[in-house]
C-alpha positions in Angstrom: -15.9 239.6 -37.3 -16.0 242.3 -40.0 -15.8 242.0 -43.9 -13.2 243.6 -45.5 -14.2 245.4 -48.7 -10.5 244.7 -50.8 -8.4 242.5 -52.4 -8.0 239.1 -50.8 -4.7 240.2 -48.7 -5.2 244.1 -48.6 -7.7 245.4 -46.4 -9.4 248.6 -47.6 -12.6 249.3 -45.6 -14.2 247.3 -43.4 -17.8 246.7 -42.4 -19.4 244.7 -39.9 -21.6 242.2 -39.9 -24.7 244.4 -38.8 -23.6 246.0 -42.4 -24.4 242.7 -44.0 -27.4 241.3 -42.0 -29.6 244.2 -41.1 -30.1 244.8 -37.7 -32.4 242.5 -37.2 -29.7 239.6 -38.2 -31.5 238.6 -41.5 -31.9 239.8 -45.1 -34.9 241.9 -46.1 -37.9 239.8 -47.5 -40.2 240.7 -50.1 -43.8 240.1 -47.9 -45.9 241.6 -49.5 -45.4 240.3 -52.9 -45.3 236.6 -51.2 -48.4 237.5 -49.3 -50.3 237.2 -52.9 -50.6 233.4 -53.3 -49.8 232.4 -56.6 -46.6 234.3 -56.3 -45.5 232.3 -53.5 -46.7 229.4 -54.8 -44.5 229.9 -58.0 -41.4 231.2 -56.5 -41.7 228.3 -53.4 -41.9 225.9 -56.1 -38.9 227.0 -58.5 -36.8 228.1 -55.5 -37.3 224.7 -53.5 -37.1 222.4 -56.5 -33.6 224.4 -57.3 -32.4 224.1 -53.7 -33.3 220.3 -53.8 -31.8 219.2 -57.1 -28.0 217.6 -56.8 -25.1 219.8 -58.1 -21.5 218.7 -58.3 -18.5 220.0 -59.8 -17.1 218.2 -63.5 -13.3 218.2 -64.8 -13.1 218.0 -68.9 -10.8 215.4 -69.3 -8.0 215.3 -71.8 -10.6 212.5 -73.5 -12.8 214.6 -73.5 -15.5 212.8 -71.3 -16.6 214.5 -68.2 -15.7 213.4 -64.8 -16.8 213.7 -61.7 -14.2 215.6 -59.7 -12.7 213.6 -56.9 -13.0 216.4 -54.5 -16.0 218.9 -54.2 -15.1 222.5 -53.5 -16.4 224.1 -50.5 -18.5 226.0 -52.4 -20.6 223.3 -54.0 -20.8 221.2 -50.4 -20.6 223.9 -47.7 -20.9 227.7 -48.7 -23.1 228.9 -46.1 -22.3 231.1 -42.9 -23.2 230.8 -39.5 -24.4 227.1 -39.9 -26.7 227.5 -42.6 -27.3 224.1 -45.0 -26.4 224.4 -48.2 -29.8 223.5 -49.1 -31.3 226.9 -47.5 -28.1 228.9 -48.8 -29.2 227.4 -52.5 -33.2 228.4 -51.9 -31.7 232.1 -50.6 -30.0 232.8 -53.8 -32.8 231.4 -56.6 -35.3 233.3 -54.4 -33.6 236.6 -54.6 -33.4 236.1 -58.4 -37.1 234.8 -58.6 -38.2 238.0 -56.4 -35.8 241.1 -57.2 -34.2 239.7 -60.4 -30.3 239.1 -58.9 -28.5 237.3 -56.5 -25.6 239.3 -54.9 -23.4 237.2 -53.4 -20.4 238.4 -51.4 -17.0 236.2 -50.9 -15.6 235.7 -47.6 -12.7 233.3 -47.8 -11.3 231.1 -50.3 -10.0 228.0 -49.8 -6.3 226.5 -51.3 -7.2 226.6 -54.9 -8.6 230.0 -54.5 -11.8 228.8 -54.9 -14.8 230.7 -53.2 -15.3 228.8 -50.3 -18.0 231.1 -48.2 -20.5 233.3 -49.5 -23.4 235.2 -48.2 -26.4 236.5 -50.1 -26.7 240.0 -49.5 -30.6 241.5 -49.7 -30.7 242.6 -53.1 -32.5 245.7 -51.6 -29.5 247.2 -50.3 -27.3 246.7 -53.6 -26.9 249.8 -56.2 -25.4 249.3 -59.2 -23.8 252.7 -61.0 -23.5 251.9 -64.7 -22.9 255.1 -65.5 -18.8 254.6 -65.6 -17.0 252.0 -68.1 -17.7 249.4 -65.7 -20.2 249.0 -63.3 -19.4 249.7 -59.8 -21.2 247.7 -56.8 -22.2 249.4 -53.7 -24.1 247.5 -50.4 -25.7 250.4 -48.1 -23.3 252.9 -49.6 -20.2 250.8 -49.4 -18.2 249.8 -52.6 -17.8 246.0 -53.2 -14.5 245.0 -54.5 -15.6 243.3 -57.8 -13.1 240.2 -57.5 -15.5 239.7 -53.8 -18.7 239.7 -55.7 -21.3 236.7 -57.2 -23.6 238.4 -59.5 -26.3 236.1 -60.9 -28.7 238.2 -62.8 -32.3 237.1 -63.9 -33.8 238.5 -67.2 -31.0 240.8 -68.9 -31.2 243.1 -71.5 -28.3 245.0 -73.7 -26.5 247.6 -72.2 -27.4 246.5 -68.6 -25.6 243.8 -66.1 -28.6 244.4 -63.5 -31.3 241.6 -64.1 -35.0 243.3 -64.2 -37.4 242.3 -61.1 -40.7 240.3 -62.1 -42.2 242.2 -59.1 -41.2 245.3 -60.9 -42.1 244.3 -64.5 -45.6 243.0 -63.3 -46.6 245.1 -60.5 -50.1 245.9 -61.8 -50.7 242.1 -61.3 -49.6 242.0 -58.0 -52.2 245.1 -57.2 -54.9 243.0 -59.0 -54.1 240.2 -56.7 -53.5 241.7 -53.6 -57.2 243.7 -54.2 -58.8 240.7 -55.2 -57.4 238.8 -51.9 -58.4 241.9 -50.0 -61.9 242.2 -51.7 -62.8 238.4 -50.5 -61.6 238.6 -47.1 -63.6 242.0 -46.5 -66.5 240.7 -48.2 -67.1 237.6 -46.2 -65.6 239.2 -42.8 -67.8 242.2 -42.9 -70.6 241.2 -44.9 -71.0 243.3 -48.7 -74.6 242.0 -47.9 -76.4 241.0 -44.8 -76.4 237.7 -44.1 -80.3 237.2 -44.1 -83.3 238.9 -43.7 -85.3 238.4 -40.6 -88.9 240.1 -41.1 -91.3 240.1 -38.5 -95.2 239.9 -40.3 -96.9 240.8 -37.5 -95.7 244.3 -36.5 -93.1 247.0 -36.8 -90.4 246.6 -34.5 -88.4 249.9 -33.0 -84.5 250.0 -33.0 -84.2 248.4 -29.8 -86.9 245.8 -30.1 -84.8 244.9 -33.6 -81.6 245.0 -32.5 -82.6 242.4 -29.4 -84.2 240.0 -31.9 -80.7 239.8 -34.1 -78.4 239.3 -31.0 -81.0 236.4 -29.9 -80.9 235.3 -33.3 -77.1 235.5 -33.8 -76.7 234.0 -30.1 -78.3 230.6 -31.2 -77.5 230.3 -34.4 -73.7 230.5 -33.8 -73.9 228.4 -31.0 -76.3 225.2 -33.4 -79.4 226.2 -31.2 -82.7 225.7 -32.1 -84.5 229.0 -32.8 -88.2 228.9 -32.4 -90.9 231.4 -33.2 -94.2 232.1 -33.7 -96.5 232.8 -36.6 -95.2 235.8 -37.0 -91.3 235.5 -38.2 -90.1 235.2 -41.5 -86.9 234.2 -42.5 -84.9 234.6 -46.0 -81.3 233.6 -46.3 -79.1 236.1 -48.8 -76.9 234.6 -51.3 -74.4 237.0 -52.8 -75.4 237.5 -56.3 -73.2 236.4 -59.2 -72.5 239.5 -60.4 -70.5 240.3 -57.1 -68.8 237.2 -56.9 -66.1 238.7 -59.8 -63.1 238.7 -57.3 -63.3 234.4 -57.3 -62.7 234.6 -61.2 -59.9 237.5 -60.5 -57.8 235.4 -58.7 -58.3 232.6 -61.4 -56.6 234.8 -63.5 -54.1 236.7 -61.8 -52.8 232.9 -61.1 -52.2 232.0 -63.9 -50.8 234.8 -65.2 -48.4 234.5 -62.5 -47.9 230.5 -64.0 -47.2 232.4 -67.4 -45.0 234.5 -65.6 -42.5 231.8 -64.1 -43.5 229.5 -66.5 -45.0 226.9 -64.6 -48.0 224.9 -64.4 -51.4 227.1 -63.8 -52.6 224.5 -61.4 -49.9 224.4 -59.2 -50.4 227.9 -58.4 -54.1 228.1 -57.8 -55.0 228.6 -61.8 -56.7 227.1 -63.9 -55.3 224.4 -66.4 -58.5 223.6 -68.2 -58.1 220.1 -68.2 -60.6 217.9 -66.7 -58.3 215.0 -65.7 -54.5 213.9 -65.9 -53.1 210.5 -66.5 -50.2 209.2 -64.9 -48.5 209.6 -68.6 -49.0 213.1 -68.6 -47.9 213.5 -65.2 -44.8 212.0 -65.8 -44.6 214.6 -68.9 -45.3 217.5 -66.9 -42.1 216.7 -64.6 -40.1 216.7 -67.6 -41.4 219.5 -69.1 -41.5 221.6 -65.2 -37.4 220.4 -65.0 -36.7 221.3 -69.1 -38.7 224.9 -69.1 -39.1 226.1 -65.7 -35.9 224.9 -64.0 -33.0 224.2 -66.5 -32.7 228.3 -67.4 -32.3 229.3 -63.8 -30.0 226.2 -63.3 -27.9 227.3 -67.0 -28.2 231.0 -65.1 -26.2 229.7 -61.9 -23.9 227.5 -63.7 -22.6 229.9 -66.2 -21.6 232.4 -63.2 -20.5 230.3 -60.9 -18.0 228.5 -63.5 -16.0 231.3 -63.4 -15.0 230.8 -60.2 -13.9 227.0 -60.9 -10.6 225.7 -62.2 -10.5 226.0 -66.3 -10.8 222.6 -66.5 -13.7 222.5 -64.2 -17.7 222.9 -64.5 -20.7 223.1 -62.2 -23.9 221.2 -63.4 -27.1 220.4 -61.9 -29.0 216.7 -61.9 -32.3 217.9 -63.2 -33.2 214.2 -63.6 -33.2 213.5 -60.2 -36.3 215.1 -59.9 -38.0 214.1 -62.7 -37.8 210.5 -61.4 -39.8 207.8 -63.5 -41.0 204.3 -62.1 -39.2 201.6 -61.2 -39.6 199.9 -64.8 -39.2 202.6 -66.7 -36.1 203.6 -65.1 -34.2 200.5 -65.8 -35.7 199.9 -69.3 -33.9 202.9 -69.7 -30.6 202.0 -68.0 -30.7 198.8 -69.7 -30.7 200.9 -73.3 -28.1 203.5 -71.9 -25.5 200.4 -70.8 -26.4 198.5 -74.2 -25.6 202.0 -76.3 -22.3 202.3 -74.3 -24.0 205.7 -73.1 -23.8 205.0 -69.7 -21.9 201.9 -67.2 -23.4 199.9 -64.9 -21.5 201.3 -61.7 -22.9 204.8 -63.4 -26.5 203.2 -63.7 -26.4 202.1 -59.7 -25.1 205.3 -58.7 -27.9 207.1 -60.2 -30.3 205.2 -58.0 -28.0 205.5 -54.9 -26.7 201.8 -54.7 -23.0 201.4 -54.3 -20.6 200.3 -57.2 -20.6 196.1 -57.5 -18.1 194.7 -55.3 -15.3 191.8 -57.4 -17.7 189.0 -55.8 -20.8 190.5 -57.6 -19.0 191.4 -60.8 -18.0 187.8 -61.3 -22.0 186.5 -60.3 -23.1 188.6 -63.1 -20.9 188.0 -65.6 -21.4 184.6 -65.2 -25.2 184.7 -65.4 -25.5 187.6 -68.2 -22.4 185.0 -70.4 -23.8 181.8 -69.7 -25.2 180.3 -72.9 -28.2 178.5 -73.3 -28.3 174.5 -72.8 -28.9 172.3 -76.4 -32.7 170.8 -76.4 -32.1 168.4 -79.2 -29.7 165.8 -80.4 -27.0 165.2 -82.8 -27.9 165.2 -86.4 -27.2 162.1 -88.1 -25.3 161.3 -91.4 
């Protein structure tokens, strides 16, 4: 199969597929910015959260109330190539925003309504962008893409640019602090900044040899939870690393949550510190709605402004946020009940959010009669 770089029945250059996946049949990764943890930790949380929420494609009514539309584009159900879920095709294109600051994605086919109906995301490493025209032209390892064949979702944009700026980029000093602070504690406590302990012998001085044969007989039984006996004449001191040397521990405190600050989520979840001592359920429930609100609804608004272009005018892309932010049982149908009272929202609507099907006639007539039925007189009839 090749990918032709050209309008949609025109082919003008082709390239294959080796073109688009690398040679070694996947996209680039960023490793070594994921091999600091809070940055993993951030962008895993975002980028799964975003491939996990529901999405679904809206008609505007002539009412003027949103509806559902009766049948979901490829592109919202089944976009991926090669047999990759939807789910892993969403957590491809958040992540290459998250990490390099755009997605790229390229069109393949469309379906009857000339909807996008494959895409692939291209490794944001091997897209150039020359602004220096009246309009930008895209290349992907030196080959131009055809605009109309291109899904450009950029992150943080500023005037006079269409390319979204990396956080990698923008914050690389923090990824060097992180990355020498990881390095630091793993060469510290792998190769010893300071010995161990100090095994003296009170008695005499020992030569080279002699000591080096008392510290493999001493490392022999200790590693292997043996007794070690000796005489009079041994001392032994165990070395504890001084505080002054332990900086790296409070270094990677805060390059974490910097890296919260960064994408704007919770210090805690990324190995910082929140400085709280404890959370109630209340303000757990909080945080979700503040993590779905802050953190996830501008990379959401990001994907749904773009990709509406490629809907039908009448037609919108949104994401359930609220599915994630899920209260308890109680809570959730106080606030059905209040939505159905207000007229906000219908009952069939209310079951549907918590995955029940609509009510059958049967049920329908069951309810009515038990929320209508009136109450039964207690007392009797006045008298003249």
């Amino acid at each position: 199969m090749s990918i032709l770089f050209g309008k949609r029945t025109t082919e003008v250059r082709a390239i294959s597929d080796t073109d688009v996946w690398g040679s070694s049949g996947r996209p680039g990764t960023v490793a070594n910015a994921l091999s600091i943890v809070p940055v993993y930790a951030a962008t895993g949380l975002i980028a799964d959260q975003f491939a996990a929420s529901p999405w679904a494609v809206f008609d505007k009514t002539t009412t003027g109330i949103p509806q559902r539309a009766a049948e979901q584009p490829e592109l919202v159900r089944d976009p991926g190539v090669n047999g990759l879920d939807v789910y892993s095709w969403k957590h491809q294109a958040i992540a290459s925003a998250l990490l390099r600051g755009n997605a790229y994605g390229y069109i393949l086919t469309w379906d009857r309504y000339g909807i996008p109906s494959k895409v692939v995301w291209l490794n944001p490493t091997d897209v150039r962008v020359d602004e220096s025209g009246p309009t930008p032209v895209y290349s992907y390892n030196g080959n131009v893409i055809p605009r109309d064949r291109l899904i450009h979702v950029p992150a943080y944009v500023q005037a006079g640019s269409v390319v979204g700026l990396s956080p990698l980029a923008l914050f690389k000093a923090q990824i060097e602090t992180a990355d020498a602070a990881q390095t630091y504690g793993k060469t510290w406590f792998k190769k010893g900044g300071i010995p161990s302990g100090f095994l003296k012998n009170t008695g005499k001085t020992l030569t080279s040899e002699e000591a080096q044969t008392v510290k493999s007989r001493f490392k022999a039984s200790v590693s292997a939870s043996d007794p070690f006996v000796a005489g009079s004449d041994w001392d032994y001191t165990a070395i504890t690393i001084p505080s002054q040397e332990i900086g790296f521990a409070s270094t990677l405190k805060l390059t974490a949550s910097q890296w919260a600050a960064i994408y704007r989520v919770a210090p805690e979840d990324v190995g910082g510190d929140s400085g709280s001592s404890s959370l109630t359920y209340k303000t757990l429930e909080q945080d979700q709605i503040k993590f779905a609100m802050r953190t996830m609804r501008p990379w959401t608004t990001r994907f749904e402004a773009v990709l509406d272009r490629y809907l039908f005018g009448t037609q919108y892309l949104k994401f359930n946020l609220d599915a994630s932010a899920r209260a308890d049982l109680t809570t959730r149908m106080s606030a059905h009940k209040t939505a159905i009272d207000a007229g906000v929202e219908t009952i069939d609507e209310a079951r549907a959010l918590e995955e029940r099907a609509p009510l059958t006639p049967d049920q329908w007539t069951a309810f009515l009669a038990i929320r209508n039925k009136a109450p039964q007189p207690t007392g009797g009839t006045d008298e003249a």
